[in-house]
C-alpha positions in Angstrom: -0.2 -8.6 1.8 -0.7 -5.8 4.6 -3.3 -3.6 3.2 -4.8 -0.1 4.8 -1.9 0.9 6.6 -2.1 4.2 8.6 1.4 5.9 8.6 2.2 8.7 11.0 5.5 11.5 9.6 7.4 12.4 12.2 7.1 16.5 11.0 4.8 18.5 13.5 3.4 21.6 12.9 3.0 24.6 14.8 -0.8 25.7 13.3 -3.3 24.2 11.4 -2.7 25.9 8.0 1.0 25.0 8.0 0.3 21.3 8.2 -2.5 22.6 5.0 -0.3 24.1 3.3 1.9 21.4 3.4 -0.3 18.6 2.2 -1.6 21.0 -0.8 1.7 21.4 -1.8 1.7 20.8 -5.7 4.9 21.8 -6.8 6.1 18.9 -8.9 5.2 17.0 -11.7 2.0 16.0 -13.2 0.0 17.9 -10.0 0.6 15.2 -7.6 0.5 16.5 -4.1 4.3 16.4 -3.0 4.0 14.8 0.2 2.4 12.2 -1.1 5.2 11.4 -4.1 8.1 12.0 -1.4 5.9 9.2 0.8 5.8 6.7 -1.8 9.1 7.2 -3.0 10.4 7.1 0.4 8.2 3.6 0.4 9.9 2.1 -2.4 6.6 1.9 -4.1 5.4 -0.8 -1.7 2.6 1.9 -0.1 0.1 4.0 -2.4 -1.8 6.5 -0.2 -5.9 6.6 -0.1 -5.3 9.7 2.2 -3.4 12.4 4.4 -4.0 14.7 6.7 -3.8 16.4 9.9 -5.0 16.3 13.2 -4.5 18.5 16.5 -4.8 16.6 19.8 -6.0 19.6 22.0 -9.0 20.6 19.8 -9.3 17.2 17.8 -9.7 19.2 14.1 -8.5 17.4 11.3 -8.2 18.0 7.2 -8.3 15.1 5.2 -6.9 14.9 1.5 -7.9 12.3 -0.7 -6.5 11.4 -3.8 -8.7 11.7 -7.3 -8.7 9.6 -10.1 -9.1 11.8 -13.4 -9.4 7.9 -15.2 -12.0 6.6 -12.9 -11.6 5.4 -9.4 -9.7 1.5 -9.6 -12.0 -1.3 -9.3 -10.2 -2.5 -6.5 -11.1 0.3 -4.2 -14.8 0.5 -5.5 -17.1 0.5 -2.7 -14.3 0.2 0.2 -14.6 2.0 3.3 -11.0 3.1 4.7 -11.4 3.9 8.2 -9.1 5.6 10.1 -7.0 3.4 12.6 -3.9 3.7 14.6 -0.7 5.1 12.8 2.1 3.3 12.4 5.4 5.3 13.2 7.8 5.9 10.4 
């Protein structure tokens, strides 16, 4: 089973707070962040996500979301550490 995948979308963003604003996004049901849903969807449920974000590779600044677990955080990802490697295109 592959596990800690890093997917990269092919979307690009001309500023910072666009790419925010697009991984904020909460416009559909239950408060999910919509990127997120449309990724797993778009997955076939075979991927969950552990997080998202953006990066600029002039200045190096990212924004990291990560997802929260209003039940408790699984017990399968208690005390993992999920770095950050290469992405994988999509």
């Amino acid at each position: 089973m592959a596990t800690q995948q890093t997917f990269q979308m092919q979307r690009e963003f001309m500023t910072m707070e666009e790419c925010k604003i697009e991984l904020l996004s909460k416009g559909s049901s239950k408060g999910t962040y919509d990127v997120m849903r449309d990724f797993v969807n778009d997955m076939n449920f075979d991927y969950d996500w552990l997080a998202a974000g953006c990066k600029n590779d002039e200045t190096g600044e990212e924004f990291i979301i990560e997802p929260t677990y209003p039940k408790g955080k699984p017990d399968e990802l208690e005390g993992l550490d999920f770095d950050r490697k290469p992405a994988i295109q999509l």
